[in-house]
C-alpha positions as CSV (number, residue, x, y, z in Angstrom):
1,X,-33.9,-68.5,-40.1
2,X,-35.9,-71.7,-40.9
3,X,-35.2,-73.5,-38.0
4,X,-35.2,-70.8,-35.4
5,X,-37.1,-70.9,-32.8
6,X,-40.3,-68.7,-31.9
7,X,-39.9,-65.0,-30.9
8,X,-42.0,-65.4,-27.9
9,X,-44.1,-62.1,-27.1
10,X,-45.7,-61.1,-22.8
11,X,-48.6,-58.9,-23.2
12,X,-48.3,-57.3,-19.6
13,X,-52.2,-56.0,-19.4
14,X,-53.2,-53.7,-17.0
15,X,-57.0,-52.7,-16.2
16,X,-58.5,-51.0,-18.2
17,X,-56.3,-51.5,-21.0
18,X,-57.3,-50.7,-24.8
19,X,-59.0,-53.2,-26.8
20,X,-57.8,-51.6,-29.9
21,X,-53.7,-51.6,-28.8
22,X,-54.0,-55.3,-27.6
23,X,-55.0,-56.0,-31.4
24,X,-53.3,-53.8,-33.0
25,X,-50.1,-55.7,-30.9
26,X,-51.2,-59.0,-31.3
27,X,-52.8,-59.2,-34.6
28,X,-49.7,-58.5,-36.9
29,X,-48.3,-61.2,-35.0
30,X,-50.9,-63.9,-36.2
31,X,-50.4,-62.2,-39.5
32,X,-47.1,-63.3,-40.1
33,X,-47.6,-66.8,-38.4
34,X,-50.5,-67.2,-41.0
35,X,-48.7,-65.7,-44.7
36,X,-45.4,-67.3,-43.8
37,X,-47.0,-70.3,-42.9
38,X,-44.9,-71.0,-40.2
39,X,-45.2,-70.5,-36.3
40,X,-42.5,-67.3,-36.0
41,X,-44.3,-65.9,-32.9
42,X,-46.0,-66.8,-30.1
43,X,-47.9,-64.7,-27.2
44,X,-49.3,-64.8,-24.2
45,X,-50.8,-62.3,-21.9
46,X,-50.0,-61.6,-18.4
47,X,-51.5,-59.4,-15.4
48,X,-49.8,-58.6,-11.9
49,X,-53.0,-60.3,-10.5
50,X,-54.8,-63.5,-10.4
51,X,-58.3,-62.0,-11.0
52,X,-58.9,-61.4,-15.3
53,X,-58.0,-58.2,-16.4
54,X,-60.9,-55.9,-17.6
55,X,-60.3,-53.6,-21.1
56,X,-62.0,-50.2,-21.0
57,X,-64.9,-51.6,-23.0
58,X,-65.5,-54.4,-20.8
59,X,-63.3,-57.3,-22.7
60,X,-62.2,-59.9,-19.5
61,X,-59.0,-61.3,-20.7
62,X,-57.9,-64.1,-18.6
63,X,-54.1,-63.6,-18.0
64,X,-51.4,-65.2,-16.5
65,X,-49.8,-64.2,-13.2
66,X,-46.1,-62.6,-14.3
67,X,-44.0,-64.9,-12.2
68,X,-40.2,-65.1,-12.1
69,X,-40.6,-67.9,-14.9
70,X,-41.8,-65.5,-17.5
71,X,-39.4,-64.4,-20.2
72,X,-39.6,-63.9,-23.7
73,X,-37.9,-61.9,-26.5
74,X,-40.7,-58.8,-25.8
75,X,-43.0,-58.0,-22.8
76,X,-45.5,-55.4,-23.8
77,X,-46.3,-53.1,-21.3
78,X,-50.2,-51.9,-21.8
79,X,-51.4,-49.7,-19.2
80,X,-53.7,-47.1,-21.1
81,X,-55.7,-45.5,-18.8
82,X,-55.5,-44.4,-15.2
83,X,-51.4,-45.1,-15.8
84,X,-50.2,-43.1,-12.9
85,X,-52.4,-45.1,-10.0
86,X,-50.6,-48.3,-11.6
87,X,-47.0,-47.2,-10.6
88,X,-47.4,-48.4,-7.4
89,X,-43.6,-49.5,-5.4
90,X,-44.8,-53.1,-6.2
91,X,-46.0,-52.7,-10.1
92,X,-42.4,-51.1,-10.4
93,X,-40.5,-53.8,-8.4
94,X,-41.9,-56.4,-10.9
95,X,-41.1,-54.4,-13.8
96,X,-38.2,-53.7,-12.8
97,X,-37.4,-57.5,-12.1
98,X,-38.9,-58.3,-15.3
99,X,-36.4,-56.4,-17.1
100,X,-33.7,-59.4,-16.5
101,X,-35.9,-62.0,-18.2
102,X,-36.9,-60.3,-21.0
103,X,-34.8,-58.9,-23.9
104,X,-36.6,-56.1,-24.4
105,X,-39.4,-54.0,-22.9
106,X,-41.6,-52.1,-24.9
107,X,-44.3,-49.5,-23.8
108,X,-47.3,-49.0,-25.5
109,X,-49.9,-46.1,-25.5
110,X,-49.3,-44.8,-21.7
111,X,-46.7,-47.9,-21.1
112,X,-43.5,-46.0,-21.2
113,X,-44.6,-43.8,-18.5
114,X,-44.8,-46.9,-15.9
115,X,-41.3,-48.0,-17.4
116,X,-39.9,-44.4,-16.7
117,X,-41.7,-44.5,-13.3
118,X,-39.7,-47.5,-12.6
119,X,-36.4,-46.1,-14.2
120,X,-35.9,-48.5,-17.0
121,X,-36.1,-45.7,-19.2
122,X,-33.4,-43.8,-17.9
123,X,-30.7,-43.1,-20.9
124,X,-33.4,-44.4,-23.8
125,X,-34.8,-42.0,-26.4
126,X,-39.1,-42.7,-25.5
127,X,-42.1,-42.0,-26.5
128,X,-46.1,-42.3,-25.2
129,X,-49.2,-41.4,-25.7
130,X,-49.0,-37.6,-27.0
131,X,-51.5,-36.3,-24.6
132,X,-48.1,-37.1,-21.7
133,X,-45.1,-36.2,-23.6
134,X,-44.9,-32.6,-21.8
135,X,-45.0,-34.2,-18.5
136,X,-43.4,-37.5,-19.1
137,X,-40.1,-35.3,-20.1
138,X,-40.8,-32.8,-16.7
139,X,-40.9,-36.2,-14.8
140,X,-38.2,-37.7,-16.1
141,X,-35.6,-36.1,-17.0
142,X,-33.3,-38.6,-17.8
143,X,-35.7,-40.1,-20.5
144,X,-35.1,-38.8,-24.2
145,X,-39.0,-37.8,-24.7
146,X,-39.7,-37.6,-28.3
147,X,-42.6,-37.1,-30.9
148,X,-41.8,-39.9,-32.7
149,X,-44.5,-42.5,-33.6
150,X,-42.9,-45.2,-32.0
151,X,-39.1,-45.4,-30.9
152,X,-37.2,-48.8,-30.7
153,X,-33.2,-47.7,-29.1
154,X,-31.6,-50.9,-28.1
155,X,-33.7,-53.1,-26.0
156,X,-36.3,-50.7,-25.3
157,X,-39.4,-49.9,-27.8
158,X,-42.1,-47.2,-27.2
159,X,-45.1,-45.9,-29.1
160,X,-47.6,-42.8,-28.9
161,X,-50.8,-45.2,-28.6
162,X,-53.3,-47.8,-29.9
163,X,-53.0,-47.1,-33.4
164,X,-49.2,-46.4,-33.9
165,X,-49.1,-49.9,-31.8
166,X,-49.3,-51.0,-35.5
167,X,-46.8,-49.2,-37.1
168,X,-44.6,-50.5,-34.4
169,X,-45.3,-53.9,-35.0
170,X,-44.6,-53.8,-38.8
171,X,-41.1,-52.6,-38.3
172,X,-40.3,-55.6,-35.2
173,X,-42.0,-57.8,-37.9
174,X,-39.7,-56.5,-40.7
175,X,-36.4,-56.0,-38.6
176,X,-36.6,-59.8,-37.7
177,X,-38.0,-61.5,-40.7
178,X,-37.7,-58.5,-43.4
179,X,-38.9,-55.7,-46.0
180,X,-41.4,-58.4,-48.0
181,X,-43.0,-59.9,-44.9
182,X,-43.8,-56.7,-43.6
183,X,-45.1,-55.7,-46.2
184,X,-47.5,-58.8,-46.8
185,X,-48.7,-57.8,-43.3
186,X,-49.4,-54.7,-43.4
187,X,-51.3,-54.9,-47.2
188,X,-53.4,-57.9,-45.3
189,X,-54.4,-55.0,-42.7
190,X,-55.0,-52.9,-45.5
191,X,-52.4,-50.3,-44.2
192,X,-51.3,-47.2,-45.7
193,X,-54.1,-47.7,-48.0
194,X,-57.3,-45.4,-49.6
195,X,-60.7,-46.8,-50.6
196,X,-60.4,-46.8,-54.4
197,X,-63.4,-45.4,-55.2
198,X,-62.6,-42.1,-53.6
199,X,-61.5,-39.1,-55.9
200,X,-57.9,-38.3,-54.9
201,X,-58.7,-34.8,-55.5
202,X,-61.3,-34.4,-53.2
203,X,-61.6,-36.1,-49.8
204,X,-58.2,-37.9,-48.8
205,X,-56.0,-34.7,-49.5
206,X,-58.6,-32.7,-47.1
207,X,-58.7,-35.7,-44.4
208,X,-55.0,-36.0,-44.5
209,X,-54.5,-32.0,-44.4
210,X,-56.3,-31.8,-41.1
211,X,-54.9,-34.5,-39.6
212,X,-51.6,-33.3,-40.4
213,X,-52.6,-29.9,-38.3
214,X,-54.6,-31.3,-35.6
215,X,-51.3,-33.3,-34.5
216,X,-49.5,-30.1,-35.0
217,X,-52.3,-28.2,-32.9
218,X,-51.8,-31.1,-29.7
219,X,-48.3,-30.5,-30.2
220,X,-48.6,-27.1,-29.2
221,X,-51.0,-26.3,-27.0
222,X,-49.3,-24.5,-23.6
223,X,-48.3,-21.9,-26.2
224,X,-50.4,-22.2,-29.5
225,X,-49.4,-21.0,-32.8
226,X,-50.9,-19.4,-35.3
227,X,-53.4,-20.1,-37.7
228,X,-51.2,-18.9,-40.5
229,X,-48.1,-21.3,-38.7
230,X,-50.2,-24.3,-38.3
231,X,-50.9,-23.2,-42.3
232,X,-47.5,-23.3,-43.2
233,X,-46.8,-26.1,-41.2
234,X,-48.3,-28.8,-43.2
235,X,-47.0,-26.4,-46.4
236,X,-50.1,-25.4,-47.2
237,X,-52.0,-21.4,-47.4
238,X,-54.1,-20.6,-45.1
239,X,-57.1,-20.5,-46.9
240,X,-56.6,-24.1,-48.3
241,X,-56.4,-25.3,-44.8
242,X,-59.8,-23.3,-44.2
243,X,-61.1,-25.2,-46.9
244,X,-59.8,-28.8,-46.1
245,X,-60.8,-27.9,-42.3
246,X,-64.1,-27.1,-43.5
247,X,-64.4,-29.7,-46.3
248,X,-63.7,-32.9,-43.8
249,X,-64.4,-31.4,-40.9
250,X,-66.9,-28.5,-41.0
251,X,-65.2,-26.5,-38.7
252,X,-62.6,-23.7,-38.9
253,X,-58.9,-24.0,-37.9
254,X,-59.3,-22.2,-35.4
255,X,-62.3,-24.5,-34.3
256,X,-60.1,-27.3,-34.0
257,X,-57.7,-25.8,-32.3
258,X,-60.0,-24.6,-29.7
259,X,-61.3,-28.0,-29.3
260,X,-58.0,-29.4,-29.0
261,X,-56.8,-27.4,-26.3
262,X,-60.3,-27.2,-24.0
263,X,-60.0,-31.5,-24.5
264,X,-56.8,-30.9,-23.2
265,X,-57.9,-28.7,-19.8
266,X,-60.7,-31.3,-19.6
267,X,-57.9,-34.0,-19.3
268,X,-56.0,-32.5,-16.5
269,X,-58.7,-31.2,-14.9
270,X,-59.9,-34.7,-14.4
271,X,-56.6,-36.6,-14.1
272,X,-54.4,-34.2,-12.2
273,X,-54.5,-32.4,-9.3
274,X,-53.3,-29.3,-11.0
275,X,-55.2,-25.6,-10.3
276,X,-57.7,-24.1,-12.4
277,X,-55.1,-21.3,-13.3
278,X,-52.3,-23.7,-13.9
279,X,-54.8,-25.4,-16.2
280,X,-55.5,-22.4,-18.4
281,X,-52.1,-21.7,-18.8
282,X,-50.9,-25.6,-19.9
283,X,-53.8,-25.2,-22.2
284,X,-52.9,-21.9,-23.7
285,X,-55.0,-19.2,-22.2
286,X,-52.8,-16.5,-19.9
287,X,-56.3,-15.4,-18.3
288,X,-58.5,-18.1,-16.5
289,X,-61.3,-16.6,-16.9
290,X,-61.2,-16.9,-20.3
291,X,-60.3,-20.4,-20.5
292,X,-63.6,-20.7,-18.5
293,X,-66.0,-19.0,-20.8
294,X,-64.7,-20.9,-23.4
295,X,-64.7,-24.0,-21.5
296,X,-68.4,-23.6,-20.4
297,X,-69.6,-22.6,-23.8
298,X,-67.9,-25.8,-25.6
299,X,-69.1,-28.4,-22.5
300,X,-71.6,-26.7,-21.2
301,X,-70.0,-26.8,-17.7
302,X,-67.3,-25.3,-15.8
303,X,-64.1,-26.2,-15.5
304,X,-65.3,-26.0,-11.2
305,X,-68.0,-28.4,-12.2
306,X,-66.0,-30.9,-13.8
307,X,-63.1,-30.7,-10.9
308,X,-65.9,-31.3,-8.1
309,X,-67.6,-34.2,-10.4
310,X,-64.2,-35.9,-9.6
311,X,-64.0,-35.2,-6.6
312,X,-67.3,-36.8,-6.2
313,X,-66.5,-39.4,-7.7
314,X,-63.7,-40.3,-5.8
């Protein structure tokens, strides 16, 4: 292990790509270079243009031109948003030619969705950004869509977005160098950790609690559960979730869970080209005129508003 040569790591950056992933990707990297004091990764980043690639805060990163000379150990695929105009029949022909230079692909936030576009997902277990998982798995049948945080089956690796990039990362960083580096890197980062001078009793439990439910709430949105399943869930009563949800968050359950679900109609009703009714039903209302009285009060705006703002727009 001393004297092997550099894992050598493509950042494939599309875009409007997230700042926050790209770190979260390339950071643990440097990590390990720095506490082993020894060069065990390098990484570049790459673009299918010439021009720099834009984030979707307005970072220019100035990127290589993937060529047929680039290959590595990884290329990182890191679409983020406005992933399904990038599957265009040339994007996926240089993916797909890609895949025979490098030893393994991995998709990050939206990622595996261009990979599965292209079909070098077919046969792999998967995951993606959590908002997609319901379509990805309609799209694609022959990907294995799960809810995992990240997945890594053979010589593909996928994650659920910019901050499970990280967790990612840790295990590639302990798989190939082991349990103690990775763990040096992610106490450096601070991971996993709480802020000392909190009471354990009071506000971690509540932040962690609602967490816990709100992922359980995106999870199932086309046909919600409960309040008292959500509850049980996360094993706790129902009226110690009220509390935690009203403790951390100031809001009710069932707040959140409205929230969750009219974010998700906003999503679609800006991304896809999905009806209004089909959109109340994916976000859990069987009556759309219900989902637009909702809708309206939370935004302020109707779910026809917002469709004809992109429309607009372009």
């Amino acid at each position: 292990m001393q004297n092997a040569q550099p894992d050598h790591f493509s950042m494939l950056l599309f875009d409007g790509f997230s700042n926050l992933c790209l770190a979260n990707a390339v950071e643990p990297l440097r990590a390990a270079n720095s506490l082993s004091r020894r060069t065990l990764y390098r990484w570049n980043f790459l673009s299918l243009g010439d021009a720099p690639v834009q984030s979707s805060s307005g970072l220019p990163v100035h990127a290589e031109p993937l060529s047929a000379q680039s290959r590595g150990a990884y290329l990182f695929v890191m679409p983020s948003y406005g992933h399904t105009a990038l599957a265009t029949p040339a994007a996926m022909r240089r993916l797909r030619s890609a895949a025979n230079r490098f030893s393994t692909l991995a998709g990050l936030d939206t990622g595996a969705w261009l990979l599965a576009h292209a079909g070098l997902l077919d046969g792999y277990r998967a995951t993606c950004h959590w908002d997609l998982l319901d379509a990805l798995a309609e799209a694609y049948p022959d990907v294995a869509v799960t809810e995992d945080r990240f997945v890594i089956d053979r010589n593909r690796a996928s994650c659920g977005g910019a901050t499970t990039t990280l967790d990612l990362m840790l295990e590639l960083i302990e798989r190939r160098h082991g349990a103690a580096l990775g763990l040096e890197v992610a106490a450096l980062f601070m991971y996993g950790e709480r802020d000392p001078r909190v009471d354990p009793m009071q506000l971690i439990p509540a932040q962690r609690s609602v967490r816990a439910a709100a992922a359980l709430m995106r999870r199932h949105v086309e046909d919600p559960w409960s309040i008292d399943d959500i509850a049980d869930g996360v094993g706790l009563g129902r009226r110690t979730l009220e509390l935690a949800c009203r403790t951390h968050a100031g809001l009710s359950p069932a707040q959140i869970y409205r929230a969750i679900r009219l974010a998700d109609a906003r999503r679609r009703l800006e991304q896809t080209r999905e009806s209004v009714a089909e959109i109340s039903l994916r976000a859990g209302y069987h009556d759309a005129t219900a989902m637009t009285r909702a809708f309206k009060a939370h935004y302020g705006i109707t779910p026809s508003a917002v469709r004809a703002q992109r429309m607009t727009k372009g």
